[in-house]
C-alpha positions as CSV (number, residue, x, y, z in Angstrom):
1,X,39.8,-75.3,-39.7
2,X,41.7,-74.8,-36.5
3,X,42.9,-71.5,-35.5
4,X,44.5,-69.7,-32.1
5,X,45.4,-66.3,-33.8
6,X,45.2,-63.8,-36.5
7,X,47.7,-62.5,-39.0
8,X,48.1,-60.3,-41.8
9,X,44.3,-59.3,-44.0
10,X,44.4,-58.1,-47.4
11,X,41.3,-57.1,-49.4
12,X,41.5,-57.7,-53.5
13,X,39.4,-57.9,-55.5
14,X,36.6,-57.6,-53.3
15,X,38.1,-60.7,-51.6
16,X,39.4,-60.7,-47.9
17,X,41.6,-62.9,-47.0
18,X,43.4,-63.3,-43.4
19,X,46.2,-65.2,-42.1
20,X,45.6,-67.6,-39.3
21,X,47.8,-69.2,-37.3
22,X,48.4,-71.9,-34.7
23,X,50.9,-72.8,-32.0
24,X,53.0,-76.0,-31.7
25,X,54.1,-78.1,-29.5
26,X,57.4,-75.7,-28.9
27,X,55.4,-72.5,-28.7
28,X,56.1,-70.9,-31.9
29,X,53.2,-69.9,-33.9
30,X,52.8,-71.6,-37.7
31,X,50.6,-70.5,-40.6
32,X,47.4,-72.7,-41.2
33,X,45.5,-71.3,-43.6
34,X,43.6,-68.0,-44.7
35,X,40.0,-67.1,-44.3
36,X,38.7,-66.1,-47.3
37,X,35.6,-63.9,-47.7
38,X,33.2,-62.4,-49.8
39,X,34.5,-58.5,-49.1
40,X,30.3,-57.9,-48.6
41,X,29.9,-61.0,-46.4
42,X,32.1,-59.0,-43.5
43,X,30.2,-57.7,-41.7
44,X,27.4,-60.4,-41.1
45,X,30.1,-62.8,-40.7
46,X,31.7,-61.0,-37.9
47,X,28.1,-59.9,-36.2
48,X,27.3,-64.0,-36.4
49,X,30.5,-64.4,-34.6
50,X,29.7,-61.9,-31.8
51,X,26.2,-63.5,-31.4
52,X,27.7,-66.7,-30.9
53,X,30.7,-65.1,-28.2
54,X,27.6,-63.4,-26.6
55,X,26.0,-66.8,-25.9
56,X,29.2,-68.3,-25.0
57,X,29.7,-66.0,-22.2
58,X,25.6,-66.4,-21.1
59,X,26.5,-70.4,-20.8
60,X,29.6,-69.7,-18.7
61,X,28.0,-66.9,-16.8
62,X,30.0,-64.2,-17.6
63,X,28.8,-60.8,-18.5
64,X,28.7,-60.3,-22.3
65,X,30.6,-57.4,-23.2
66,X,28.8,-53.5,-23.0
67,X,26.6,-55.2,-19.7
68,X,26.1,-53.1,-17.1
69,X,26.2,-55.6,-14.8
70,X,30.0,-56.3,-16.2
71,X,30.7,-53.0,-14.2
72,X,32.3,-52.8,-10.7
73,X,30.7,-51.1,-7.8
């Protein structure tokens, strides 16, 4: 699934589900799909996520966020 942006979330039935979106080829942003999670899954979903932005930014260099070498001097 291909994604740029979030939408709306809704949680029912112990379900979340969330909009996503991408953009075109004039700019404007179009529905393509929902996520659609396990309410109880959250959480390790999104802390897999943030494990995987963390080593992202490692690759590229770039402080990962909270580092206190992120701050200026």
């Amino acid at each position: 699934m291909y994604f740029e942006g979030l939408g709306g979330a809704s949680v029912v039935n112990g379900v979340l589900r969330v909009e996503t979106f991408y953009r075109n080829a004039r700019g404007e942003d179009v529905s393509s799909g929902e996520l659609i999670l396990p309410a109880n899954r959250v959480v390790p979903v999104v802390e897999a996520l943030q494990s995987l932005i963390e080593q992202i930014r490692t690759q590229d260099g770039a402080p990962a966020s909270g580092d206190a070498t992120a701050k200026k001097k």
